[in-house]
N, C-alpha and C positions, 0 to 999 in steps of 0.2 A: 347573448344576455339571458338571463334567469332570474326572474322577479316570481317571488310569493304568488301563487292565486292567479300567474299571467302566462300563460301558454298560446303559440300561433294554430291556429288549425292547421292539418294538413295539407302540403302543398300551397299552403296561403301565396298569395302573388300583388303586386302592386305595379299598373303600368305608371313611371316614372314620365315618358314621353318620349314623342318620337325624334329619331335620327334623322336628319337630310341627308338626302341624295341626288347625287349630279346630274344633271343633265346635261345631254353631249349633244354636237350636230349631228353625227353620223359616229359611223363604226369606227373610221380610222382615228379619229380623235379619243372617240374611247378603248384603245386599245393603245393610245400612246405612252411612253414615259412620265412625260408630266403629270397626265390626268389620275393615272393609276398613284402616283406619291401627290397626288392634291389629295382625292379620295381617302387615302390610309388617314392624311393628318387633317382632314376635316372629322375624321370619323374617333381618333384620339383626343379632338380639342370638343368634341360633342359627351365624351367620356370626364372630361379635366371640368365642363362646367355643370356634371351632375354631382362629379363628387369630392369636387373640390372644397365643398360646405362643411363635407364630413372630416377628411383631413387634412383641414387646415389650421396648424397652430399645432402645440404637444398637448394640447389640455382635456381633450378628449370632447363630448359632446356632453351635453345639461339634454335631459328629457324630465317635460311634467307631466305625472302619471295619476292620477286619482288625486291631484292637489300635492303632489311628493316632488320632489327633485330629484331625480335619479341620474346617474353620472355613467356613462360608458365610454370607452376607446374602443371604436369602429376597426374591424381586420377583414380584408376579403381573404376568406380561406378555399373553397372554388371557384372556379368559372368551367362551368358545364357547357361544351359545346362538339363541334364535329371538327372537323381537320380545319375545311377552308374558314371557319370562324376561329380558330384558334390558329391560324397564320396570323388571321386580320388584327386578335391583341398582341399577337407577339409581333409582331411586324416582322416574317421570312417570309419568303416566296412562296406563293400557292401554285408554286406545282414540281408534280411529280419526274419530272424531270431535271430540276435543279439540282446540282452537284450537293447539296446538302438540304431535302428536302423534308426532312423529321424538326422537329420546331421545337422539340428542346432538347438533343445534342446536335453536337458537330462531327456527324459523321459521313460520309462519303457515303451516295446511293449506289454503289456498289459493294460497299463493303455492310451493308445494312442486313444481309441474312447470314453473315459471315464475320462475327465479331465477339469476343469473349466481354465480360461484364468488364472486367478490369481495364479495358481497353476506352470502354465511353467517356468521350471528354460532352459533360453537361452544358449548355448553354443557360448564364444567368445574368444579376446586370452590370456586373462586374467586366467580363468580360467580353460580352457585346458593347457596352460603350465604347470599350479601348477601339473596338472595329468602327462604333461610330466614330469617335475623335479623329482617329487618323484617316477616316473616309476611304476606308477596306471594307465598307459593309457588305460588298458584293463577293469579297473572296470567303462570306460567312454565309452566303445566302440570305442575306438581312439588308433592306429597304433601308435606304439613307434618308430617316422621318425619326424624330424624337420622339423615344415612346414614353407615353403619358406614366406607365405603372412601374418606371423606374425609380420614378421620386416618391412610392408609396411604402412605407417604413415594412419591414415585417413579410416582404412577400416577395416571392420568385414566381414573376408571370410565366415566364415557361413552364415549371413544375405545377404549377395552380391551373395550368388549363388540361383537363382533364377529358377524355375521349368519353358520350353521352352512351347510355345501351343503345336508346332509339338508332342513329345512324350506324352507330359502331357494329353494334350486335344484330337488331331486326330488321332495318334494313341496308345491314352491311353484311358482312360474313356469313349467316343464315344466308340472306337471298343465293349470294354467292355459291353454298353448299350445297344448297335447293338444286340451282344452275349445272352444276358437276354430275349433281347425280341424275339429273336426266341426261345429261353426255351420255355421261359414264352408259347407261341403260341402253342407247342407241346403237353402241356398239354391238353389244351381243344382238343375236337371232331374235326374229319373235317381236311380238308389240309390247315392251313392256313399260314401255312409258304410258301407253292405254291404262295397261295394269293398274298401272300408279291413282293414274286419274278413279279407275274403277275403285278404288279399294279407299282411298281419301272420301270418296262421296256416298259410302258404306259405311263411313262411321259412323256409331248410333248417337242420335241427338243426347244435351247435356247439356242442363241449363247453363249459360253464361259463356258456351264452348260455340265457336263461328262453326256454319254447317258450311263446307265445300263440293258445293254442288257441280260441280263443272272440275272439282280437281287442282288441279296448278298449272292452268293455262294459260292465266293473266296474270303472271306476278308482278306485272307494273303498276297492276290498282291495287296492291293489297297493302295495305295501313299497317302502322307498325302491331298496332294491337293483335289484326289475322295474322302477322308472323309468329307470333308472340303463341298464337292459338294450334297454330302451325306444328310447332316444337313439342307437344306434349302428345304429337299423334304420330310423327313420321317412325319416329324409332317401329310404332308398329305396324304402317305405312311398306317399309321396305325387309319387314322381315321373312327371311325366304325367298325373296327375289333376285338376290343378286349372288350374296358372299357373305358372311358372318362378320366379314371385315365393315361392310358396309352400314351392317346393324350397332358396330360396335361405334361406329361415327358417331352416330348422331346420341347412344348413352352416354359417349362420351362428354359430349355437348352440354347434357343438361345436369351432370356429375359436375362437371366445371365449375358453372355457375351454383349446384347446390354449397362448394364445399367454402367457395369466395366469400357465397353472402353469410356463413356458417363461421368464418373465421375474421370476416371483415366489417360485416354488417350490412344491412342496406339503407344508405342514407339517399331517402330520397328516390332509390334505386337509380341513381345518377343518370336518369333520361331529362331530358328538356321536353318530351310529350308534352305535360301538363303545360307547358312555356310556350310550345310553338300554336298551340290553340289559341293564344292570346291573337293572333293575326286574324284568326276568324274575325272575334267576338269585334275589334276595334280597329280593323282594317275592310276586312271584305265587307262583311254586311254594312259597315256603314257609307263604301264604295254603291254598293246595288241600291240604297235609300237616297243617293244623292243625283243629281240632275246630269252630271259628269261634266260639271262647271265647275271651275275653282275648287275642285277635288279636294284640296289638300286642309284648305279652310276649311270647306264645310265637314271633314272629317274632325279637325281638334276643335270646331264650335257646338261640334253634336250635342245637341242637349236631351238626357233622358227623362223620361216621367218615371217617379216612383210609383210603384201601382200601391193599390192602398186596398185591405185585406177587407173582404166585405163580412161582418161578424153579424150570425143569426144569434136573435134575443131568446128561443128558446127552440127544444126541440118539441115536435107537436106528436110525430106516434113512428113508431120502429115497425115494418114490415119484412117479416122473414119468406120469403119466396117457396122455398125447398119446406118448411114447415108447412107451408098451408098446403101445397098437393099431399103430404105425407098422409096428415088428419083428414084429407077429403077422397081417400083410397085407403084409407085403413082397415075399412071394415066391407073393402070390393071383393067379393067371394072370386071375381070372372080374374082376378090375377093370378099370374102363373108363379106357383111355388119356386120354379125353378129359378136361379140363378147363372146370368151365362158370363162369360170371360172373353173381351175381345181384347188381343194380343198388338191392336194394329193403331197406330194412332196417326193420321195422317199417310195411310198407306206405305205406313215402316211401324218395325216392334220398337216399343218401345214401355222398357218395365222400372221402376228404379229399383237399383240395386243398392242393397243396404249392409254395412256392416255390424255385426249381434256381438254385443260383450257376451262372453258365456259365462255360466258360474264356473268359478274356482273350483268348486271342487270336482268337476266334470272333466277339467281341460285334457285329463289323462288318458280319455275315451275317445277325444279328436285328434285330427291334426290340426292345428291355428297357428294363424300368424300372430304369434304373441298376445294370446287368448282374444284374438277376433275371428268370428267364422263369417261368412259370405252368403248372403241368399238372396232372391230376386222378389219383390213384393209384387203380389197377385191381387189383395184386398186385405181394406183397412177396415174393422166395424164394429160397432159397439153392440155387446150384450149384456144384457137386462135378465135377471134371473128373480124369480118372486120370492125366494129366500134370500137373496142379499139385497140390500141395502145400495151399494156402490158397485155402478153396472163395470163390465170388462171390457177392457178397450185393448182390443188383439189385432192382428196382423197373421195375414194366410200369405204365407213363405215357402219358395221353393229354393232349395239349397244346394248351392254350390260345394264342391270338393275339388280338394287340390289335386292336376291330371298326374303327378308321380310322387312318390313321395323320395324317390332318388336325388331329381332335379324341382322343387317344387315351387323356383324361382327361379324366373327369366328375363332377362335384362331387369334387374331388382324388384319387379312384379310377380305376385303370384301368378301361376300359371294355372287357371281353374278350370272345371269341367260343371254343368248341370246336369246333377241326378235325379233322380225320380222317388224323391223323398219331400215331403212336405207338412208343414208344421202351423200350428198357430203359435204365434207368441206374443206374451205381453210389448207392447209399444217403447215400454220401460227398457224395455232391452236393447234398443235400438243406437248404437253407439252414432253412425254419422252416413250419410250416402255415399257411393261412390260409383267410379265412369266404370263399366266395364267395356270393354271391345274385344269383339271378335276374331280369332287368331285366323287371317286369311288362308284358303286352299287345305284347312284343318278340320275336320269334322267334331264340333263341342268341345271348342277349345277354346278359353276367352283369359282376357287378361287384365289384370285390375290395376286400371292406371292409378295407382294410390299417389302421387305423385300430383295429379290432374286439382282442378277447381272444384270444391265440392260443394252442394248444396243441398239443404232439407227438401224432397220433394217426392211428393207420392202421382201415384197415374191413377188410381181408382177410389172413391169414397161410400162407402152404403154406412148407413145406421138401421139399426134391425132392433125389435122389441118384441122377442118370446113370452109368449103366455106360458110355459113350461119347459122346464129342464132337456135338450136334447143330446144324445149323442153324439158326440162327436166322429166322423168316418178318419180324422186323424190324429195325431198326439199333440196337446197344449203343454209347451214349454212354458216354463219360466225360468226367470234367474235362478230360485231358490231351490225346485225341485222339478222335476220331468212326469206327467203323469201320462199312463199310456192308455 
């Protein structure tokens, strides 16, 4: 729908209510025939009385909107989910072993890595009811249960259930790839799955980036989101360690997904993440607040308090911290001119690394990445001159260079070095941050994950206020001109 002035926030979600589930005596009964086709068609006829409201009748649905009558016809156009959920709408076997185990064609699980396009016969409703009607459902790998989104106008439940990134991707074929290449590593000489570990919990911190501190020792507890964090560091994780082949996996990997969401879009980015956290908010924790009495009741009677915002009538005085030590040391003779630079922040470096628009008419003096150059920030600070007016707000920069100008991109990152050249520049200059990492077993070799999460952030702040014009020991850039 699209109304004027009416847009959903993103990810917006609405818990409709909960599903029943069976309870059995024991195991054997819940593994019988019957229970498992009670279950499918309790769980289709719990589906027929939510939305059954919406299409029932050809007339569409009446919504009133700001006092308006607004008229829509309801379509489900996905259902995001993982395999055994997307048996569960389409009603075929959950498992991997059934002679036709893919849930929307009909193909033989032998012939499934073995089949030209032309050859796939689709499963729709067409065709699966005829296997319902004549009570073949089993020669189809299909549950003899009426399915509910047969008689939904407009839709092929098969083709509409759609594999989620969450299970599919981070914690499906990622883990799985993860998995291989530690094999893989075990076979050769030498610790090099240690390696592995060593060099994952060597990467420099980044705001918003999971730090792995142990490595990928526990891939059972990692959320989909740490896989997710995962993939933006292994390409540089495994490079040099095994085969070129191996580095070339995992570019592969994330080339995939660049050129799909590039040509397809990302709606939604087709995970159920955001969905499956609904269990927390309106199952668990209101499981742990309950007496573990009639569980089920006191979960849909939970009643919440709205908290109510407590609003100050006025503000009474602003206190700046860092200003009042500045003015009560301003004029302390016993402090030390010098300026020191610690490089260490929690007993690791850590510097942000920033990317500089250059001027245009300089670009022909560098090498850049399409006039971006690389430098690592030292300090940010402002200077106050008694002839101007509007103090200077600069930035002390050490600067990166590209290590060849042969090869000066590697797995589609620049491949940088830190030189021993340093600048101030206007702040103005400063186009966006970004992750560098360290190119393992390589001596001043780093790699700019331009690719990665980026975020505004500096590691050091001084403000300085000269009583006269000093020289500078280095050259202040700017966009406009270079003074030396």
């Amino acid at each position: 729908m699209k109304f004027p002035n009416k847009r959903n926030k993103e990810d917006a979600k609405q818990l409709l209510g909960y599903f029943p589930i069976l309870s059995v005596k024991n195991k054997t009964e819940k593994e019988s025939s019957d229970f498992k086709k009670l279950a499918r068609k309790t769980f289709h006829d719990s589906i027929k009385f939510l939305l059954d409201p919406l299409f029932q009748g050809d007339g569409g649905v009446d919504f009133k909107i700001d006092g308006k009558d607004v008229w829509f016809f309801p379509r489900i156009s996905t259902i995001i989910c993982n395999w055994p959920e997307a048996c569960t709408f389409s009603l075929t076997y959950k498992s991997a072993n059934s002679n036709y185990p893919c849930h929307f064609c009909l193909v033989q699980k032998e012939d499934l890595i073995n089949i030209r396009k032309d050859q796939l016969i689709l499963r729709n409703h067409v065709n699966m009811k005829e296997y319902f009607n004549n009570g073949t459902s089993n020669s189809a790998g299909l549950e003899q249960v009426d399915n509910y989104f047969w008689n939904i106008p407009n839709l092929n439940i098969y083709m509409a259930t759609v594999p989620d990134r969450m299970h599919h991707l981070d914690l499906g074929l990622f883990k799985y790839q993860i998995e291989f290449t530690t094999e893989l590593l075990k076979l050769k000489p030498g610790k090099l799955v240690d390696d592995i570990n060593k060099r994952i919990a060597k990467i420099p911190r980044h705001s918003g980036l999971k730090v792995f501190k142990k490595g990928v020792q526990s891939l059972s507890r990692l959320t989909a989101s740490e896989y997710r964090d995962m993939m933006k560091i292994m390409v540089f994780v495994v490079d040099g360690l095994y085969s070129e082949d191996l580095s070339n996996v995992y570019v592969k990997w994330n080339e995939i997904k660049q050129s799909m969401i590039g040509k397809h879009g990302a709606i939604n980015r087709y995970t159920t993440e955001t969905y499956e956290s609904l269990y927390k908010t309106y199952v668990k924790i209101p499981y742990r607040l309950s007496n573990k009495k009639d569980v089920e009741k006191q979960i849909m009677e939970n009643k919440t308090k709205t908290p109510v915002a407590f609003t100050y009538t006025a503000k009474l005085f602003d206190f700046n911290f860092s200003e009042a030590i500045i003015n009560e040391h301003r004029d302390n003779p016993k402090l030390n001119k010098n300026m020191s630079k610690v490089d260490n922040f929690h007993d690791r470096p850590w510097f942000s690394n920033i990317a500089i628009n250059m001027n245009i008419e300089e670009l022909s003096d560098y090498q850049t990445d399409n006039g971006i150059c690389y430098a690592q920030t030292l300090l940010i600070t402002e200077i106050r001159l008694p002839n101007k007016s509007t103090p200077l707000h600069l930035a002390l920069v050490q600067w990166y260079d590209f290590k060849s100008e042969i090869t000066p991109f590697v797995y589609g990152c620049p491949l940088l070095e830190l030189v021993e050249l340093y600048n101030f520049i206007e702040i103005e200059a400063i186009e966006d941050t970004i992750h560098v990492v360290p190119r393992f077993d390589k001596n001043n070799e780093y790699f700019d994950q331009e690719g990665g999460i980026k975020h505004v952030k500096t590691c050091l702040l001084r403000s300085l206020s000269l009583k006269m014009a000093v020289p500078f020991p280095t050259s202040l850039w700017s966009r406009n001109k270079r003074e030396e």
